[in-house]
C-alpha positions in Angstrom: 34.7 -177.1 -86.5 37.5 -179.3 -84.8 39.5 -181.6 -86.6 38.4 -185.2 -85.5 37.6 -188.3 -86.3 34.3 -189.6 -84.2 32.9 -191.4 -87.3 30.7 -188.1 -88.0 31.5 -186.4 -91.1 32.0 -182.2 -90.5 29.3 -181.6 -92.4 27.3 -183.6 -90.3 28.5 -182.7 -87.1 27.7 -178.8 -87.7 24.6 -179.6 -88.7 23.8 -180.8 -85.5 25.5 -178.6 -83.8 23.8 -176.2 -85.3 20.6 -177.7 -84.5 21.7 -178.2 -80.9 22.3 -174.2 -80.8 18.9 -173.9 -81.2 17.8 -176.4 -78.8 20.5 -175.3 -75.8 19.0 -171.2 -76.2 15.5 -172.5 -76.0 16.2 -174.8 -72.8 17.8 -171.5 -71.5 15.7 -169.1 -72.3 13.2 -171.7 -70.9 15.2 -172.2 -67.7 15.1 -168.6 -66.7 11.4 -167.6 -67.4 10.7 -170.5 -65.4 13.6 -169.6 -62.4 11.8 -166.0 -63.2 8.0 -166.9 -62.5 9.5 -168.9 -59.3 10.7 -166.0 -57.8 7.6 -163.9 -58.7 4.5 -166.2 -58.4 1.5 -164.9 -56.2 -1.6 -166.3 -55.1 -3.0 -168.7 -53.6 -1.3 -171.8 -55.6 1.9 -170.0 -54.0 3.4 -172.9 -52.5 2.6 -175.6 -55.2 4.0 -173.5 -58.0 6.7 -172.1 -56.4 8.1 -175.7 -55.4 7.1 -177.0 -59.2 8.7 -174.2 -61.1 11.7 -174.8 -58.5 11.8 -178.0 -59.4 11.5 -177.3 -63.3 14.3 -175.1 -63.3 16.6 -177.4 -61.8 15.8 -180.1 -64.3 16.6 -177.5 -66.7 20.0 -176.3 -65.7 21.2 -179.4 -65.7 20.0 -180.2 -68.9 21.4 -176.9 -71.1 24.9 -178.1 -69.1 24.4 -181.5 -71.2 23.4 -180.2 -74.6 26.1 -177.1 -74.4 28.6 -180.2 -73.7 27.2 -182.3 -77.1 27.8 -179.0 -78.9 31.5 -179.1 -77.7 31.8 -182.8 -78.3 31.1 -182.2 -81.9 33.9 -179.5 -82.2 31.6 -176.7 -82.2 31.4 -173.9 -80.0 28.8 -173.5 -77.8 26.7 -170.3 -77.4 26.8 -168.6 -74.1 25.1 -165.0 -74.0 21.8 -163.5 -73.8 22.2 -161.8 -77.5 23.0 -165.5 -78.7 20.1 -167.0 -77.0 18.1 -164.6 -78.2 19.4 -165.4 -81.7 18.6 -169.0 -81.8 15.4 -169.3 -79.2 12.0 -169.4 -80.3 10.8 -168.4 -76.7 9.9 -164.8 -76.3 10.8 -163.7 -72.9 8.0 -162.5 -70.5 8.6 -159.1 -69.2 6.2 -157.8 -66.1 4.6 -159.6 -63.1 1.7 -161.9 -64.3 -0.7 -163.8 -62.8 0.2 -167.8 -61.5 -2.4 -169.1 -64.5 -0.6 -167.2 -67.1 2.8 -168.1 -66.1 1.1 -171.9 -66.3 -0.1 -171.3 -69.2 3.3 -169.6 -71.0 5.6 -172.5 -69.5 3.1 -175.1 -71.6 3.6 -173.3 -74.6 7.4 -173.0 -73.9 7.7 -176.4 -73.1 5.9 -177.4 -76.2 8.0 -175.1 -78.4 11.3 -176.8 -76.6 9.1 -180.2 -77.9 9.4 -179.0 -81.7 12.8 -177.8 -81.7 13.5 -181.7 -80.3 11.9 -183.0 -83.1 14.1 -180.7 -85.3 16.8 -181.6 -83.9 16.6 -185.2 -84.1 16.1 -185.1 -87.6 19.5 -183.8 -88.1 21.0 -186.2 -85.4 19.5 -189.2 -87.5 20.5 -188.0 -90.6 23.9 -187.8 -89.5 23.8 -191.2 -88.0 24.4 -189.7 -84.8 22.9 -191.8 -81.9 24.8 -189.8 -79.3 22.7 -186.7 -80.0 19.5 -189.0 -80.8 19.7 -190.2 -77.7 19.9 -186.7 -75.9 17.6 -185.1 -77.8 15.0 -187.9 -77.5 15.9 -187.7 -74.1 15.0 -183.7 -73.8 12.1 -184.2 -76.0 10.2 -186.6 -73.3 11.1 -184.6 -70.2 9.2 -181.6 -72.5 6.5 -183.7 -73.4 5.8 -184.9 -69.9 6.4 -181.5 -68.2 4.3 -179.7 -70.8 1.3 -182.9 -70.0 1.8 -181.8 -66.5 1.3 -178.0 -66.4 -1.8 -178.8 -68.5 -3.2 -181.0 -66.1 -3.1 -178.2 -63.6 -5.9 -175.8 -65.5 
């Protein structure tokens, strides 16, 4: 951890961090099984999915960019490859072409999963007194809920 002085005690500031590692490989591990199903959906919801998951995985890219920037805010490095993702994520990938209802169904779940690690996460930001990460997390943790709400409205 960087020496600084941000009103966060070091202690505090890896915990998050450390929390936020977990979050930032699930959102990314989460971005690309949802970039993946967009490029490989079939069937007849075709056109609706592939614009939704499109859409999702925008969303998505933007957001690890935010949470990999906390992470360096709070003097910690941020994780960056596929091994550390994997480390950290609780989101198994998805290998093989499935059907559209499946991939549906697997993005809920991975969106609800991205929900709990939130709620994990915010622990640690509100035990630390940290209302910057609070507020991002909080932030991540309603675009989950809503997105996960919405891919369960579509069975």
């Amino acid at each position: 951890m960087e020496s600084m002085n941000i009103g966060i005690d070091s202690q505090h500031r890896a915990s998050v961090a450390e929390s936020l590692k977990h979050l930032l490989a699930d959102s990314y591990t989460l971005y690309l099984q949802t970039h993946n199903f967009h490029w490989n959906v079939t069937g007849p919801r075709f056109r609706d999915l592939h614009l939704l998951f499109e859409e999702q995985y925008t969303e998505l890219a933007t957001a690890v960019d935010e949470i990999a920037e906390r992470i360096r805010t709070l003097g910690a490095p941020a994780p960056g490859t596929y091994r550390e993702f994997a480390q950290f994520s609780k989101i198994e990938e998805v290998e093989g072409t499935i059907a559209a209802e499946e991939m549906v169904r697997i993005l809920t779940a991975s969106h609800e999963q991205v929900v709990r690690t939130c709620r994990e996460a915010l622990a640690k930001a509100q035990e630390a007194d940290d209302e910057s990460s609070a507020a991002l997390i909080s932030d991540r943790m309603r675009e989950h809920e809503k997105t996960a709400w919405m891919l369960r409205s579509l069975a």
